[in-house]
N, C-alpha and C positions, 0 to 999 in steps of 0.2 A: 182605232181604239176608242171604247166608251168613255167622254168626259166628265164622269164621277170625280175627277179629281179636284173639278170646282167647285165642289163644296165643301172644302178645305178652304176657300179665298173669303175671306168672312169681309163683302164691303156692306157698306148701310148708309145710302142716300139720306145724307143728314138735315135737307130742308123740308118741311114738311107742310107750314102751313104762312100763313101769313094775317098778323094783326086785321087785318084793314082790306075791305074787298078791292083787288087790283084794276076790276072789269066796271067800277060801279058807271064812269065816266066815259065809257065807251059808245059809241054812237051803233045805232039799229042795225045798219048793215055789216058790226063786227063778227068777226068769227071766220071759222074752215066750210070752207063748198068747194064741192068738187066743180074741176071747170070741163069736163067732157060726159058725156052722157052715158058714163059706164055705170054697170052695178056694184062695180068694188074696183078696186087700185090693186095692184101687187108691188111692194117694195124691197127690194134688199134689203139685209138686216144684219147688221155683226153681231153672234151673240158670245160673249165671253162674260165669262166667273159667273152663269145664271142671268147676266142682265143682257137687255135688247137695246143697240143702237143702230138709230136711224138717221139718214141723212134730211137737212132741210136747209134754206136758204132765206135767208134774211137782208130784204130791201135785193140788194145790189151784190150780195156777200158768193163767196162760190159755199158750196157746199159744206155745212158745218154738219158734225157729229154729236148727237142729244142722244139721251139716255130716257129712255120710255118708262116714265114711273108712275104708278098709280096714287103713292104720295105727294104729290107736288098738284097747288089749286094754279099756280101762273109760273107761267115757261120763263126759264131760269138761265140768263150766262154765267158761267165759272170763269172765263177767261177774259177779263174786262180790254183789253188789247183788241179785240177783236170789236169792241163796240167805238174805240177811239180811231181805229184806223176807218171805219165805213161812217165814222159822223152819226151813231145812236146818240140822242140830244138825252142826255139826263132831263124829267121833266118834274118831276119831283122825289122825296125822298121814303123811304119805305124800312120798314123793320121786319127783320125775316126772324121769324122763332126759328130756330134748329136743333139737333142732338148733341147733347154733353152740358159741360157746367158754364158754358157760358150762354149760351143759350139765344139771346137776344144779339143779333148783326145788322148792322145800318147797313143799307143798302141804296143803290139806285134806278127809278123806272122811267123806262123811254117807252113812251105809248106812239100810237097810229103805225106801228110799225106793216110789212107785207113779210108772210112766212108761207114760203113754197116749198109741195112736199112732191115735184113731179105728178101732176095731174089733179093736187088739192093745193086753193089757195087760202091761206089767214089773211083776213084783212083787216084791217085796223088794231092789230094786236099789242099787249102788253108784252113789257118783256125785261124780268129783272136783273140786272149786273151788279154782281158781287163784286168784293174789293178786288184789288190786285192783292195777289199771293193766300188767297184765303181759302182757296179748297179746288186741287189741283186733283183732277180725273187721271188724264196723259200720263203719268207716272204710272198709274197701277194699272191701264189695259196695255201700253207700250203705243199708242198712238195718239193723235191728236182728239181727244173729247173736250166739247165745247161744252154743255150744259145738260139741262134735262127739262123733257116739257110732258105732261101728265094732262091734266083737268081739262086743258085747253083743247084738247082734241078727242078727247076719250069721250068728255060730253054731246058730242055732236055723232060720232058713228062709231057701232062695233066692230069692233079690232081684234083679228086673229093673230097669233102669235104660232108659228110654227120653229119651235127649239130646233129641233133637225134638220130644218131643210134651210134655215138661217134666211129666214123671208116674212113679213109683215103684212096680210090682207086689210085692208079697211072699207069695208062695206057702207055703203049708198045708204042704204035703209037698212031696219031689223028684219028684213026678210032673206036672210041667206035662210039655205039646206042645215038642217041638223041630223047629221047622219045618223043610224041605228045604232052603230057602237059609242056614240058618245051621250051625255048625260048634261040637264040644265038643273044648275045648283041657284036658287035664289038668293040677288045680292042686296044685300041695304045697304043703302047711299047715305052715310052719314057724314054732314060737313063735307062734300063733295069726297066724299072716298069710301070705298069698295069693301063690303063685311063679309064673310059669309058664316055662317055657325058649322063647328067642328065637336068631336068628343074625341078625349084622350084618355090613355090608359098607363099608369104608372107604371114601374119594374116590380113594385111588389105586390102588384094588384090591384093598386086603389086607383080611384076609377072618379072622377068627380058628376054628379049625379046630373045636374044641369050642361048643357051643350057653353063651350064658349063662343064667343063672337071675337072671331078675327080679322084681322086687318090684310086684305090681298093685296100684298103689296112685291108691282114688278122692281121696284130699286130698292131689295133687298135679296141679298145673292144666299143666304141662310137657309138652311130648311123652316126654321121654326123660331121663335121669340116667345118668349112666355113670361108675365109677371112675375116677379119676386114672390108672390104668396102662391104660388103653385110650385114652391121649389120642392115640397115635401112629395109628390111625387119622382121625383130620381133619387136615388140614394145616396150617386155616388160622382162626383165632376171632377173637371180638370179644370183650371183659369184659361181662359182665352179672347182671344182678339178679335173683337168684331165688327170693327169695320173704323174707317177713320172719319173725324167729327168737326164739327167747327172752331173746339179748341182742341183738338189732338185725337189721339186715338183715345176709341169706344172698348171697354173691356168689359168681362165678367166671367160666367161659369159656362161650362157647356158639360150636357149631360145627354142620356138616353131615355128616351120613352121606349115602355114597351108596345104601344102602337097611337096612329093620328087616324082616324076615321072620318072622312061628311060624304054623303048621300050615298053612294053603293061602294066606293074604295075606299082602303084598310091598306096602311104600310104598316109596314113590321120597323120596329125600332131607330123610330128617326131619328135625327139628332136635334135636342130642342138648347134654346141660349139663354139665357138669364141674365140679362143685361145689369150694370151698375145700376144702382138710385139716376144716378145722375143724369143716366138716358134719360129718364121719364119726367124730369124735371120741367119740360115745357110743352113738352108732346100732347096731342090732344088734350089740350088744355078743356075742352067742353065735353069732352066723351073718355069716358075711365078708359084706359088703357088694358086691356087683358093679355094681346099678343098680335105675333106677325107670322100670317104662313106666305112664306118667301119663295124666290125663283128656285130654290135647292128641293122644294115640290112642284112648283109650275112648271119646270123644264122635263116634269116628267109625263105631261101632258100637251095636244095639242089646244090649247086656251083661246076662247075668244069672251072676249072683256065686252058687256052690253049695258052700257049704263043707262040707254034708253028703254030697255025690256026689261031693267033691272033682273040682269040674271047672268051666270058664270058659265061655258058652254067648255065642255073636258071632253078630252078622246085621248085614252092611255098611247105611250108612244115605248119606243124598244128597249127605254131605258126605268120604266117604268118602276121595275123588279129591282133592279140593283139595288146591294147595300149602301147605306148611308157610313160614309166613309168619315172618318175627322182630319186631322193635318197629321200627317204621321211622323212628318218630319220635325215637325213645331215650328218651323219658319216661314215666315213671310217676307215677301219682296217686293220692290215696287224698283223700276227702272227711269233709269233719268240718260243723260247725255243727247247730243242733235238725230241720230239716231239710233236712238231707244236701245243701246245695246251695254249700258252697265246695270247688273244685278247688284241692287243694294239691299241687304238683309235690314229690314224696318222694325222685323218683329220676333222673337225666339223664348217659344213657352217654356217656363220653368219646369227643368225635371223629363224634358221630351229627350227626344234625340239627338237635336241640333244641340241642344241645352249639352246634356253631357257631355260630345264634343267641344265644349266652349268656343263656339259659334257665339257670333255677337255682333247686336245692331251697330249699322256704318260697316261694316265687312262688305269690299266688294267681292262677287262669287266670279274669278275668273277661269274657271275649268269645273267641268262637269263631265264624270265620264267620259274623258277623254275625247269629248267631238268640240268643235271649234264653236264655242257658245257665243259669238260675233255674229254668228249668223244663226241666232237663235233665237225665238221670242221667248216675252216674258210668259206667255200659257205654255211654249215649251221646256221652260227650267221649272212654271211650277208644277207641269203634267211630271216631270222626273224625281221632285221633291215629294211629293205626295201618292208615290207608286203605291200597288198593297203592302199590306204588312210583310216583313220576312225579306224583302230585296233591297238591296244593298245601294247605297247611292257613295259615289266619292268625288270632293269638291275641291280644289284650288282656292284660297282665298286669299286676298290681297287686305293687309293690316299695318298703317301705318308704314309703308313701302317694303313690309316684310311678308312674304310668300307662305302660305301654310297648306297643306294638305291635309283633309278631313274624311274618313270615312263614315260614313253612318248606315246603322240597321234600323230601317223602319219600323215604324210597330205603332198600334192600334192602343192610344192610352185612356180609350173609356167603349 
C-alpha cells in the first residue's frame, strides 16, 4: 500500500538553531571522515511520517536512533538518560531557540565527543542534551528515537535520501552520477540551512509574481508551511495540528494550493500549513521566514542534499502523482507503554469525524476493526485512521474504565 497516509501525521522538528556557535571551540581535526576508502557508505534508514532515521553511536553507546534534519546546526539529544548512563560530561551551558511561545530552553553541551556512523567517524564532536521530559520522539514513531543531527554531517558530504527503498547513501566527494531523469535545483545556504526558490499558485488564480525562497527542511513531515501573509492565497481552511513543540502542541490552518512548482515539477494541489504567530516567534531570527517545503514533498523524490556543490539533486519516485491527502479522520495519536502498544488520541480536529463521534484526547484506542491492535504499530492504526475518503473505520475505545464503540466515515475536510 502507498504511504500517503503520512501526510496526515503533521510532526515539526522544533529545534532549529542555536544563539552561539556550538563548533567555535573545537579543535582542527573535528568532524566526520570516512574511515575506509570507499566512494559512498550505504546505510539503513527507517523512514516513518516523511522523516529519515538513522542509526549512530556515541563514545561507547550501542546504537542510538537521530532524525536526519536539515534544520538543526549541532547534533541534538532528546533523551538526556542516555547521556547520564554513558558518562556525557555537561561541559558547559547553552540556549536552544525552538518552535512555539516559549521559545528559548536551557540546555546542556558535552563536547570531544566520537559519533560512529558504520564506516564514517565524528571526532571530537558537540552534542547537545535537552532537559529530562522535554521533547519526547519515542511516543510518536512507536520506538526508541534519540535525537536529531543535521549540520554536523550534511556539511561535510552529500547525502542521498532514498524514501522507498528506506536506505541513506553518503557520498565521499561531490562526484557521484547524476542520472538523466533526475534534475539539480540550486541551493542557498543561509545560516547553515538549505533554500531553494519555488512558485506557487493560489485556488482562485492568484499567483504571486516573485519566486519564494524556502526552507528544505528533512524534520518537517508537512508538505508545505507558508507565512501568515500568503494566507490570501487559499480561500478556504480547516484548524490543524502541526506537529508538537517545546511548549506543547503547534497549531494553525491548513489549506489547498492549487499548484507548488521549482525547476521542471508542478504538483497539483498540495496541501500548504499556516502555522500560528507563535511558530515564528524565534525562528530564523536573521533571515525572514517565508516557508517550509517538507518531507510530505521530498518523499516524493529520490533527494540528494549537497551542501558542498550547493545544489538539490531529485529523481521523481512512484509516489510522486499521488494526491495530497489531509487527516481524514482528525485524529492523532501518539503511543506510550514499555512496548509501544497503547494508542493514545493526543489530538481530534474540531468538526472532523473523530470530532463528531466525540472522540477525545486521553481516549485509549483499544480495538480497531476488529484485529488484535497489540500487535500493531503506531503507522498501522494511523495507515487505518487516515484511509481515503468514503471508508469506514470502527474503534473501541477505553474512557475512564468505560468501553465505547465508535464508527466513523472518513472524508476529505478541505
Amino acid at each position: 500500500m502507498l504511504r500517503s497516509f503520512v501526510l496526515a501525521v503533521f510532526l515539526i522538528i522544533s529545534l532549529k538553531s542555536f544563539p552561539i556557535d556550538t563548533q567555535e571551540n573545537a579543535s582542527a581535526d573535528s568532524g566526520f571522515s570516512f574511515d575506509i576508502n570507499y566512494r559512498s557508505i550505504k546505510l539503513p534508514a527507517e523512514i516513518r511520517h516523511n522523516l529519515v532515521i538513522i542509526s549512530m553511536r556515541i563514545n561507547n553507546s550501542p546504537p542510538l536512533n537521530f532524525i536526519l534534519d536539515t534544520g538543526v546546526n549541532t547534533t541534538i539529544l532528546t533523551e538526556p538518560l542516555i547521556a547520564n548512563f554513558f558518562n556525557f560530561s555537561i561541559d558547559q551551558t547553552v540556549y536552544v531557540l525552538g518552535l512555539g511561545n516559549e521559545g528559548i530552553i536551557e540546555a546542556g553541551l558535552s563536547k570531544n565527543l566520537t559519533f560512529n556512523l558504520d564506516g564514517i567517524t565524528g571526532r571530537n564532536m558537540n552534542l547537545v542534551i535537552l532537559p529530562e521530559g522535554l521533547l519526547s520522539f519515542s511516543e510518536i514513531f512507536g520506538f526508541p528515537v534519540h535525537g536529531i543531527i543535521g549540520y554536523d554531517l550534511l556539511k561535510e558530504f552529500p547525502v542521498m535520501i532514498n524514501y522507498q527503498r528506506n536506505f541513506v547513501r553518503i557520498y565521499r566527494e561531490p562526484t557521484y552520477r547524476v542520472g538523466w531523469r533526475s534534475t539539480s535545483i540550486p541551493l542557498n545556504i543561509i545560516n547553515n540551512k538549505p533554500y531553494i526558490n519555488v512558485h506557487v499558485q493560489g485556488q482562485q488564480g492568484q499567483e504571486i509574481a516573485d519566486s519564494l525562497e524556502l526552507l528544505v527542511d528533512l524534520g518537517a513531515t508537512n508538505p508545505l508551511f507558508l507565512n501568515q501573509s500568503y494566507k490570501s492565497l487559499v480561500p478556504e481552511f480547516i484548524p490543524a495540528y502541526l506537529g508538537k513543540g517545546l511548549s506543547g502542541h503547534l497549531e494553525g490552518k491548513l489549506g489547498r494550493l492549487e499548484s507548488l512548482s521549482f525547476s521542471d515539477y508542478t504538483l497539483d494541489e498540495p496541501l500548504v500549513a499556516f502555522p500560528q504567530q507563535e511558530f515564528l516567534s524565534v525562528a530564523n531570527v536573521k533571515h525572514e521566514w517565508q516557508g517550509i517545503i517538507g518531507g510530505g514533498i521530498l518523499s516524493r523524490f529520490r533527494v540528494i542534499v549537497d551542501y558542498q556543490s550547493e545544489k538539490l539533486v531529485l529523481r521523481k519516485n512512484r509516489s510522486f502523482g499521488d494526491p495530497f491527502r489531509s487527516n481524514t479522520s482528525g485524529i492523532e495519536v501518539i503511543v506510550g507503554g514499555h512496548e509501544f502498544n497503547n494508542f493514545i488520541v493526543s489530538y481530534v480536529r474540531e468538526n472532523s469525524a473523530g470530532y463528531e463521534q466525540n472522540i477525545m484526547v486521553g481516549d485509549t484506542i483499544i480495538g480497531i476493526q476488529d484485529e488484535n491492535i497489540q500487535e500493531m504499530s503506531v503507522e498501522d492504526v494511523i495507515s487505518i485512521l487516515n484511509q481515503a475518503p468514503g471508508e469506514t473505520v470502527e474503534l473501541e475505545i477505553l474512557r475512564s474504565q468505560n468501553i465505547y464503540k465508535k464508527k466513523l466515515k472518513l472524508r476529505e475536510d478541505i
